[in-house]
Backbone bond lengths (Angstrom), bond angles and torsions (degrees), N, CA, C in turn:
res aa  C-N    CA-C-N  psi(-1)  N-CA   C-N-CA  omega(-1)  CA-C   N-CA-C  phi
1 X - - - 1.432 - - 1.517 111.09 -
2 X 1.258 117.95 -23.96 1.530 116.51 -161.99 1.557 88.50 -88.88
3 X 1.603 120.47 -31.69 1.649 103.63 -172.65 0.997 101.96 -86.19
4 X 1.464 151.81 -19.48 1.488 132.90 145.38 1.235 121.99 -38.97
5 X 1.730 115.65 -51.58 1.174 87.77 167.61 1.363 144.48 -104.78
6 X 1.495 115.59 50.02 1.341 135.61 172.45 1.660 102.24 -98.71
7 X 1.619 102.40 -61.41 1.580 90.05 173.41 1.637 144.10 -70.13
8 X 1.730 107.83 2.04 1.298 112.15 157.01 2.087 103.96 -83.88
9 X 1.026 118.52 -27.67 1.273 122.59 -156.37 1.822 100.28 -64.45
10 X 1.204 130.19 -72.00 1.061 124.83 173.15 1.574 135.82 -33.20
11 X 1.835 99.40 -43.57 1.539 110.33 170.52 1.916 111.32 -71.10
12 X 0.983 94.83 -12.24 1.723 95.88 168.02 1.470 122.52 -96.65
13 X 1.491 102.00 7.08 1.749 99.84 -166.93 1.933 86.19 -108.61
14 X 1.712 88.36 -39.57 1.653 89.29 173.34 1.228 126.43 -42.21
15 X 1.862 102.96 -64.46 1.147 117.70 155.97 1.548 130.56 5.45
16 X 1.490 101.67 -99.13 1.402 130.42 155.23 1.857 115.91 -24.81
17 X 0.822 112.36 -65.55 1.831 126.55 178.36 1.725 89.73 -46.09
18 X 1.643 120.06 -85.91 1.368 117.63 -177.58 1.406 114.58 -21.57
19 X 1.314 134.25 -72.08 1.435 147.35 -169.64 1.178 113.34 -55.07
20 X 1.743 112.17 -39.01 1.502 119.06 174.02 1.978 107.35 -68.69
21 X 1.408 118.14 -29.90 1.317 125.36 -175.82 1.572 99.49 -78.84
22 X 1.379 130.33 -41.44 1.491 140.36 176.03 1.592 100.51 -39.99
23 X 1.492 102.17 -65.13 1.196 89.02 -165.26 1.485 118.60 -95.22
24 X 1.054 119.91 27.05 1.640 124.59 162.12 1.749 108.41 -92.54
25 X 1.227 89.59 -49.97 1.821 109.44 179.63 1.214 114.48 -100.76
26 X 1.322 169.57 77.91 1.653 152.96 174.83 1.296 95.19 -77.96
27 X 1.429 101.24 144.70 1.358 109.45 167.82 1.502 124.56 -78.41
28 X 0.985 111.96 143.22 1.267 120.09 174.87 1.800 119.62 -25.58
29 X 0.846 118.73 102.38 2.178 99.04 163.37 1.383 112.93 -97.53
30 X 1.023 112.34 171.00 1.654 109.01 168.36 1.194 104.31 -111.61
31 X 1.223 137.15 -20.81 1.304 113.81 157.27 1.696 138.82 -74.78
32 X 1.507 91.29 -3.84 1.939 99.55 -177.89 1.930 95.46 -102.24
33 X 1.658 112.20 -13.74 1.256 128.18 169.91 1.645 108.87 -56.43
34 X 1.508 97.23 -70.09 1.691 104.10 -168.62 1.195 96.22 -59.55
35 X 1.297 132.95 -42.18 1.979 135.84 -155.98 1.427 97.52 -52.65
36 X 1.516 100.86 -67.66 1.448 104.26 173.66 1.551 147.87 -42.87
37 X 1.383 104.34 -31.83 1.338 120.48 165.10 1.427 134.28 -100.62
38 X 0.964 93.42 4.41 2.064 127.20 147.02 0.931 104.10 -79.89
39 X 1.763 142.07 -60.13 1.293 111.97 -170.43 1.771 118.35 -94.94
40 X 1.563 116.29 13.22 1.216 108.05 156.41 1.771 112.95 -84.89
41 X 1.026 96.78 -23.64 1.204 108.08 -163.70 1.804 111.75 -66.92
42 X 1.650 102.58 -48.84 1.672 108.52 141.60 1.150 128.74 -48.51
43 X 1.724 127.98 -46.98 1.195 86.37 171.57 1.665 139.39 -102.73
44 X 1.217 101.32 15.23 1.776 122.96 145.82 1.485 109.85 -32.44
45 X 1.308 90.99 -69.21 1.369 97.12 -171.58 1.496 128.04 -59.29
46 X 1.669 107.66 -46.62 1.810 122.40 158.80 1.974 107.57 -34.53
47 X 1.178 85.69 -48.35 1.590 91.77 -166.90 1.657 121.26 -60.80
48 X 1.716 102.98 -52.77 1.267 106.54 165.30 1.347 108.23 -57.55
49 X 1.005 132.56 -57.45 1.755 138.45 -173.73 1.705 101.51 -10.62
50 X 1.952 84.59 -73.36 1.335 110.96 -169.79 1.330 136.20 -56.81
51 X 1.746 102.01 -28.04 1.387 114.10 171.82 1.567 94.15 -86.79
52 X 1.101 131.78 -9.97 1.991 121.15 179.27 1.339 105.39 -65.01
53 X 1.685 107.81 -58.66 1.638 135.75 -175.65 1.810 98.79 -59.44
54 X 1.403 124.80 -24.62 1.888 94.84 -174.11 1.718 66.96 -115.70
55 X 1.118 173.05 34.37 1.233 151.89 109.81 1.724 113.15 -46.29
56 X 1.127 94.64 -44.33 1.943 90.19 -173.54 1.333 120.52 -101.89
57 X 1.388 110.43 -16.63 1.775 113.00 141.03 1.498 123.31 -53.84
58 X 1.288 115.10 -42.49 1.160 125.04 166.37 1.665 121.85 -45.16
59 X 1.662 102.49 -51.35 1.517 113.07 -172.90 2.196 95.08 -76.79
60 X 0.763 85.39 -42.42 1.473 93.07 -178.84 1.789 108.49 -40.89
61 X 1.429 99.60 -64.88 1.184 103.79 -177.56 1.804 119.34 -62.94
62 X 1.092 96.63 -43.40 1.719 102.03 174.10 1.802 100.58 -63.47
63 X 0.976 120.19 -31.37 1.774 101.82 -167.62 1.434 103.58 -87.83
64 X 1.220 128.33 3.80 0.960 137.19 176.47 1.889 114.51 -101.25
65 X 0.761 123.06 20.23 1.305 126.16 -143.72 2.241 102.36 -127.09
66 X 1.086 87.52 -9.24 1.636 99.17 163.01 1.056 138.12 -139.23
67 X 1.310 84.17 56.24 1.979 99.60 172.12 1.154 117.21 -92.97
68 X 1.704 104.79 130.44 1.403 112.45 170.11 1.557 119.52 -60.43
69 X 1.450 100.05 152.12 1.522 117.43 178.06 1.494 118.44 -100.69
70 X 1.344 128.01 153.88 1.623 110.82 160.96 1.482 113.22 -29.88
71 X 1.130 111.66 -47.72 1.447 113.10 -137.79 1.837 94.39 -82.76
72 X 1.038 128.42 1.54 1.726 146.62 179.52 1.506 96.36 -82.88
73 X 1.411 135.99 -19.58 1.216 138.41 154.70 1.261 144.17 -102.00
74 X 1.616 118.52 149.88 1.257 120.60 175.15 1.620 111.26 -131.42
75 X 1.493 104.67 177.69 1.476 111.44 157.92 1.139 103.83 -115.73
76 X 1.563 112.67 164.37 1.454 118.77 -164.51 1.775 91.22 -150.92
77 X 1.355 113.77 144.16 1.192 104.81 -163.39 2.114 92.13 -107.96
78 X 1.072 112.98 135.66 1.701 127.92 -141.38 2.270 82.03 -109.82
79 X 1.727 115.10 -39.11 1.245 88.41 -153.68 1.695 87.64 176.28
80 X 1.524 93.28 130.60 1.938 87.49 174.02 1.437 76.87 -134.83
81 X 1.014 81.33 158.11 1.925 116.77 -167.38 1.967 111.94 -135.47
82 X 1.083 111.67 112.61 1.774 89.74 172.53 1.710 95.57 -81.20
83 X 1.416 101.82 153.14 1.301 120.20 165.84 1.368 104.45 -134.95
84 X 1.307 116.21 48.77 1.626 126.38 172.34 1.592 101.04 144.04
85 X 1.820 84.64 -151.04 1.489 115.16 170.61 1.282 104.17 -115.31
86 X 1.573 99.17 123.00 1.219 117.55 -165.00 1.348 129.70 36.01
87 X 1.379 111.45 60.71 1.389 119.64 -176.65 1.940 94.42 -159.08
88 X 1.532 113.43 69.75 1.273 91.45 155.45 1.374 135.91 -86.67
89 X 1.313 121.10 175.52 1.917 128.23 172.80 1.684 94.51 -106.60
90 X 1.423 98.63 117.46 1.529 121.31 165.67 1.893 116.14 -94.84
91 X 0.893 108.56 113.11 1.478 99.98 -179.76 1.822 84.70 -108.73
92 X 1.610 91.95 137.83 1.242 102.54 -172.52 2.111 87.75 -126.80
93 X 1.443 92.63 156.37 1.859 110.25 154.90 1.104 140.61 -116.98
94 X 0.987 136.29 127.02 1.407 111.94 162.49 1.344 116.44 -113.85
95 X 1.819 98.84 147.47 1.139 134.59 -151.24 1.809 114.67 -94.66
96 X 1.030 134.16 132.36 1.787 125.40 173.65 1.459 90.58 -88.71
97 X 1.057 142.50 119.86 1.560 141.28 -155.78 1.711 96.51 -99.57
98 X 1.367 118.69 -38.21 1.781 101.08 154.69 1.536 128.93 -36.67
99 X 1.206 112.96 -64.07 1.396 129.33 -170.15 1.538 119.09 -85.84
100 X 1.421 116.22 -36.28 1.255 134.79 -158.11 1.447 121.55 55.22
101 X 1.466 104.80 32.92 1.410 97.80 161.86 1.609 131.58 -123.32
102 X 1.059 114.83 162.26 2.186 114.07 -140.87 1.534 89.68 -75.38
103 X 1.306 89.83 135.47 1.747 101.65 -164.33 2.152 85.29 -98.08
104 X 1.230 104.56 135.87 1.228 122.19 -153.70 1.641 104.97 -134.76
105 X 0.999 124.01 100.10 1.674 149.84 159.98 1.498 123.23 120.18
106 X 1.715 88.95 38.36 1.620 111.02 152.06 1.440 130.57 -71.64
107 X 1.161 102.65 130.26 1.746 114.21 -179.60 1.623 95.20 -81.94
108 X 1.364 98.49 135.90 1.962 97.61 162.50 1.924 97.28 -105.53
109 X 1.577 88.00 141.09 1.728 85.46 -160.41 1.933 77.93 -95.24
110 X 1.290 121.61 -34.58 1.402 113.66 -135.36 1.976 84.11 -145.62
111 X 1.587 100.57 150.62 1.037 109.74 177.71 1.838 106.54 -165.63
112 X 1.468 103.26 129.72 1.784 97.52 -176.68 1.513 94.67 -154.20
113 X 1.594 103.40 148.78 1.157 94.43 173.60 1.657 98.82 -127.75
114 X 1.410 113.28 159.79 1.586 119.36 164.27 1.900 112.85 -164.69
115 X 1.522 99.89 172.59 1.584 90.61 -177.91 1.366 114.92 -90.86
116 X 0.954 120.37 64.69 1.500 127.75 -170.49 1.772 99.53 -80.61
117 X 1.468 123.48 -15.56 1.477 114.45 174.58 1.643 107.60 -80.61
118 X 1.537 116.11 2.99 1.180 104.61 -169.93 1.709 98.31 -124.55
119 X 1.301 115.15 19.97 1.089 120.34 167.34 1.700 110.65 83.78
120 X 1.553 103.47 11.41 1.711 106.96 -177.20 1.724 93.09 -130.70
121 X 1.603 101.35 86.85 1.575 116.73 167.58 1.972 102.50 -56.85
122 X 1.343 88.35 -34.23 1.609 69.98 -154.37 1.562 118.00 -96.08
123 X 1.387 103.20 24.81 1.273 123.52 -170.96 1.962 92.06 -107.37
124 X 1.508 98.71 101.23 1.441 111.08 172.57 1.102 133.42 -108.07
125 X 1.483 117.82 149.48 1.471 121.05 -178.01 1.508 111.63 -104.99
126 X 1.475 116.07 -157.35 1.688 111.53 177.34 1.881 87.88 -133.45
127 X 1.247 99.18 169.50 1.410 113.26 177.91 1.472 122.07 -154.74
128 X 1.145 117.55 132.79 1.388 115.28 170.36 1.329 118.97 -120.11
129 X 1.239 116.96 175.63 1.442 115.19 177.00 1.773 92.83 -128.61
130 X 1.960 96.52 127.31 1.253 103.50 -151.13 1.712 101.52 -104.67
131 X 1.796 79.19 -9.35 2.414 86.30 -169.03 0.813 117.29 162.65
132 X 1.044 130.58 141.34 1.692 133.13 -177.57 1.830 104.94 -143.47
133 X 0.938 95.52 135.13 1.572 112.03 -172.35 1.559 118.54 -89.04
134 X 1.385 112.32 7.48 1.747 106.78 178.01 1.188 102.77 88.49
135 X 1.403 146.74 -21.16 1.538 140.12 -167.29 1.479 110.83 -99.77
136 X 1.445 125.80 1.95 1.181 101.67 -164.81 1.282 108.50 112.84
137 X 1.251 130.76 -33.56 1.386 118.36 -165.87 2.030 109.54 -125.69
138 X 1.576 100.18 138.22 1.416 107.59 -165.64 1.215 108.00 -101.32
139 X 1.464 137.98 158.57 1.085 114.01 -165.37 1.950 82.54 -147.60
140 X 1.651 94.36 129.56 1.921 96.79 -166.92 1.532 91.11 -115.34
141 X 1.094 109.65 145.52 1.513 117.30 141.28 2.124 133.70 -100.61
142 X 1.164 102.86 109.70 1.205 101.11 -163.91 1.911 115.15 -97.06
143 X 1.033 120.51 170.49 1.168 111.40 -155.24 1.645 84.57 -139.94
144 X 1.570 134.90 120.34 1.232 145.67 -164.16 1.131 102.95 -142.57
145 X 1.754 108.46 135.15 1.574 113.04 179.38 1.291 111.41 -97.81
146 X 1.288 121.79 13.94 1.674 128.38 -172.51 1.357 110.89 -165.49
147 X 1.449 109.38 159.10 1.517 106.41 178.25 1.985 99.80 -96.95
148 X 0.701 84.32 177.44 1.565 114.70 -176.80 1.761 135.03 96.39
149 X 1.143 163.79 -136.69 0.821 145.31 177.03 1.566 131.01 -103.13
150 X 1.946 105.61 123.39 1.409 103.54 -158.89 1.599 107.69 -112.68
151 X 1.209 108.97 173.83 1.619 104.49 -166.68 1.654 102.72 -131.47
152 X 1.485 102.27 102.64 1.642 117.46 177.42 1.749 117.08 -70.07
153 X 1.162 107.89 110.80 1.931 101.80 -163.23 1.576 91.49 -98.01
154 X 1.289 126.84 151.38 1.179 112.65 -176.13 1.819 98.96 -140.01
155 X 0.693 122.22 155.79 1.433 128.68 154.30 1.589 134.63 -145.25
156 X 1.554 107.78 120.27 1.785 99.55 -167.00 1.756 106.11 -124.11
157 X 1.205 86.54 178.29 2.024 91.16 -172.45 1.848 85.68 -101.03
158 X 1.205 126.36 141.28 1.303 132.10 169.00 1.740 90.25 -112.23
159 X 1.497 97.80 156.81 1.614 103.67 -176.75 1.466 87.61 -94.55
160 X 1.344 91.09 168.35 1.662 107.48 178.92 1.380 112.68 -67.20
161 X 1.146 147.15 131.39 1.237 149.02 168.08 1.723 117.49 -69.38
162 X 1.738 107.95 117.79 1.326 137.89 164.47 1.260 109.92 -7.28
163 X 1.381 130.00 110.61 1.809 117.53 171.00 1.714 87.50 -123.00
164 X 1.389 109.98 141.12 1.670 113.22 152.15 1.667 102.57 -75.69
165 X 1.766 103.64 131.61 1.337 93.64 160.60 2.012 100.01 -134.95
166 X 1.487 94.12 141.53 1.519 119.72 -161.65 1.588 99.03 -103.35
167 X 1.313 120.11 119.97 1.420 116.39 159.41 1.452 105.95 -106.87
168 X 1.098 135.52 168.26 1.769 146.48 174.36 1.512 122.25 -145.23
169 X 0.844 117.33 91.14 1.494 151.39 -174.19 1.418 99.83 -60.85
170 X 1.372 131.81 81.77 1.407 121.85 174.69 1.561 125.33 -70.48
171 X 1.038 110.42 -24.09 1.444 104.03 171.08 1.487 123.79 -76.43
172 X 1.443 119.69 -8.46 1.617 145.71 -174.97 1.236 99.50 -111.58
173 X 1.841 119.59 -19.55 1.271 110.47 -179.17 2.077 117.30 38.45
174 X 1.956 96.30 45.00 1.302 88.38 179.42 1.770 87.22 -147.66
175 X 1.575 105.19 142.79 1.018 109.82 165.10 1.362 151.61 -134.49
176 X 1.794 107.40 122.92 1.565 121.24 -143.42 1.819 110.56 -63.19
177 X 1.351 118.77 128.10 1.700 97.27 -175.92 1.549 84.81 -122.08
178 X 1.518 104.53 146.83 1.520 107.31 -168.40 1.564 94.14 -146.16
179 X 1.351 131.53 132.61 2.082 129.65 172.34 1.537 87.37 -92.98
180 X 1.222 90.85 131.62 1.784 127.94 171.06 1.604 116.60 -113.49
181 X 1.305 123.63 97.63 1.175 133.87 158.03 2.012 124.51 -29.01
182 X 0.942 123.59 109.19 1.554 117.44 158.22 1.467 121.86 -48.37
183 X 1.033 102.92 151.35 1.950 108.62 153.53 1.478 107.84 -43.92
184 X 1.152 97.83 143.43 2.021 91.68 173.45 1.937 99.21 -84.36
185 X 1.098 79.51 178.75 1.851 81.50 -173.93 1.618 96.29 -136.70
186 X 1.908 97.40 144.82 1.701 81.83 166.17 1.263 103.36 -91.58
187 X 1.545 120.30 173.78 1.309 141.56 -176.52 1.376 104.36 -138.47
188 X 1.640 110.42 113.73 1.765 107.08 -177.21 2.114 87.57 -121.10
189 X 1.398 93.01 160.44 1.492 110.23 -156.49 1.690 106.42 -171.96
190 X 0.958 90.79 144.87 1.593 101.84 -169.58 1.693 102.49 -133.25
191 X 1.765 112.80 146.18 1.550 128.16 178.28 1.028 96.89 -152.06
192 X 1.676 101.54 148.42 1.525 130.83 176.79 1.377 95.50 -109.47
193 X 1.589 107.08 133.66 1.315 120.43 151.79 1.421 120.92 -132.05
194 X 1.303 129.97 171.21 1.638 123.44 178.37 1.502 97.97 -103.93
195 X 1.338 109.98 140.08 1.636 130.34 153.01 1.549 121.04 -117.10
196 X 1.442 93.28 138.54 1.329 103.99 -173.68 1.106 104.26 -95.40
């Protein structure tokens, strides 16, 4: 009995030693190998994703970040002309009041004239819009029952102003650049001219 149990005794001390070496050292598998480097490898990938997505929110938000307002415009009165009695031609502009240059493929929605510089609002004229040449500049014919000084009110739709917007696709490592239009804006503005 005692040499039985000498020769189980050693294979259990062995035993023991292996399992104690297992778990200091494991051997390598290739399948607990690949597992593992799949899930760094996911989250590599999560990460770039994530830094792509607040990278191009980022660009998004910055290219967006200089848009004109109504208030970036004016009218500017370019030229009065009589074309009778009481019927002058107003060529009017409008102005990008940053730059000063004639902001060009504005709609005028609205146009009125009266002597409101002379303290008689309710003394009205008629107005048309007689042409506009593509540059910026409108050209009205107004219709006045008196001479002295009248007040041209104008109001136009400005188109939305041009933004580049950039997305970047990190996993395509390619990046899409696309111009995005604004809302148009109205722009209301008022000019004095004299009629004779």
């Amino acid at each position: 009995m005692t040499d039985h149990a000498n020769i189980h005794q050693p294979d259990r001390h062995r035993l023991a030693s292996r399992t104690r070496d297992d778990r200091n050292h494991p051997a390598p598998s290739s399948e607990l190998t690949s597992r593992s480097r799949d899930t760094r490898r996911g989250r590599m990938l999560r990460a770039r994703i994530m830094a792509g997505g607040i990278a191009a929110a980022l660009m998004a938000a910055l290219s967006g970040a200089a848009v004109a307002a109504p208030q970036d415009y004016r009218f500017e009165i370019v030229q009065v002309r009589p074309a009778g009695p009481g019927a002058p031609d107003v060529s009017v502009r409008l102005v990008n009041v940053r730059d000063g240059s004639p902001m060009t493929g504005a709609i005028i929605s609205e146009s009125t004239v009266d002597m409101a510089p002379s303290g008689m609002k309710g003394t009205k004229g008629s107005v048309t819009l007689a042409d506009t040449d593509g540059s910026g500049i409108y050209h009205f014919r107004a219709r006045t029952s008196t001479s002295g000084p009248w007040a041209l009110h104008l109001a136009a739709e400005v188109p939305g102003e041009a933004r580049i917007e950039r997305t970047y696709i990190p996993t395509a490592k390619v990046t899409y650049t696309r111009t995005v239009r604004g809302q148009p804006e109205v722009v209301r503005g008022t000019v004095t001219f004299g009629a004779k």
